[in-house]
N, C-alpha and C positions, 0 to 999 in steps of 0.2 A: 504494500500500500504506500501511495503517495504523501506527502506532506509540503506544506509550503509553511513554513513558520517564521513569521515579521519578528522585529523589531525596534528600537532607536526613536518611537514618537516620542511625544510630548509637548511641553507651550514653554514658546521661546516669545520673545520681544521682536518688534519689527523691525528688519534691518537684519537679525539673527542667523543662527545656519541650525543645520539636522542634519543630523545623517539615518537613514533608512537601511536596515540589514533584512534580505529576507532567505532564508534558507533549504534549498530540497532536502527531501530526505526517502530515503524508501527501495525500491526494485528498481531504480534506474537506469536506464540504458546510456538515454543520449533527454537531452534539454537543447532543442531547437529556439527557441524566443524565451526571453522572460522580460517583464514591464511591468508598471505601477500604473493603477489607476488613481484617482481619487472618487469622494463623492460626496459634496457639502452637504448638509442638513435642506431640505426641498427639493435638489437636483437631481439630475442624472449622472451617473457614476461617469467619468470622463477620462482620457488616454491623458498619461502627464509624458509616459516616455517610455521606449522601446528599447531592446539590444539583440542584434541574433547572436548565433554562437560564434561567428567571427568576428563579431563587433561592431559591427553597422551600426548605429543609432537613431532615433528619431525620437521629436520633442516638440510637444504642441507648443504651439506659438508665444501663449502666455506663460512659459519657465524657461522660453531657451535664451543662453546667456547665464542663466542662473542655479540652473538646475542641470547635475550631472549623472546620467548614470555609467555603471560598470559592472563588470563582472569577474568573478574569480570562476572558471570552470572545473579545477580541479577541486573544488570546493562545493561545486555549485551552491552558490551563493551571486546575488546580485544587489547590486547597493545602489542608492540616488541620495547623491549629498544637495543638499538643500541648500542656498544660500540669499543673502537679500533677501528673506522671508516677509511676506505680504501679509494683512489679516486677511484677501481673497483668498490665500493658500489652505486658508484653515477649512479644516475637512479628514476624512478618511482615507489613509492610503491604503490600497489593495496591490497586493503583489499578486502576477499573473505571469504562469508559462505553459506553455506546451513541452509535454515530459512524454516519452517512448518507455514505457516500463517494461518490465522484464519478462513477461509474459506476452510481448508484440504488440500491447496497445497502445494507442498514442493518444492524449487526450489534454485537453483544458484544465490546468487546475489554477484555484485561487488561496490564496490567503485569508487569515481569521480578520485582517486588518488593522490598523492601528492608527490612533488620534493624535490629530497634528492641530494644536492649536497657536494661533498667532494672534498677540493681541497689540491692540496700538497706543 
């Protein structure tokens, strides 16, 4: 069985940084993509940023410049350092990849999530 398990939220001040840790765990094969959603309290959960296994990246409009992600594959573990932190930022990060487990299936998995509050 698969796992994705966050960490690194909390409330920082504006202007502040975070760092985001989220970690696979389980029958792993291979980890094709992994990315962080968020999703503010009324909204819709939203793409903040992407990475494949080579390292492509992609970053919605409103964090790039500010916001980085990366990844340790030998780890798998993938990280988004936060910085210049907004109070729009505040919301829920979700960690999300597509993971091939050991048994041949390839599937979506997410994260329990974790609270990023920015206050001004």
């Amino acid at each position: 069985q698969v796992q994705l398990v966050e960490s690194g939220g909390g409330l920082v001040q504006t202007g502040g940084s975070l760092r985001l840790s989220c970690a696979a765990s389980g029958s792993i094969v291979s980890i094709n993509y992994m990315g962080w959603f968020r999703q503010a309290p009324g909204k819709q959960r939203e793409l903040v940023a992407t990475i494949t296994s080579s390292g492509s990246t992609n970053y919605a409009d409103s964090v790039k410049g500010r916001f980085t992600i990366s990844r340790d594959n030998a780890k798998n573990t993938v990280y988004l350092q936060m910085n210049s932190l907004k109070p729009e930022d505040t919301a829920v990060y979700y960690c999300n990849a597509v993971i091939l487990d050991s048994s041949g299936i390839r599937m979506n998995y997410w994260g329990q999530g974790t609270q990023v509050t920015v206050s001004s």
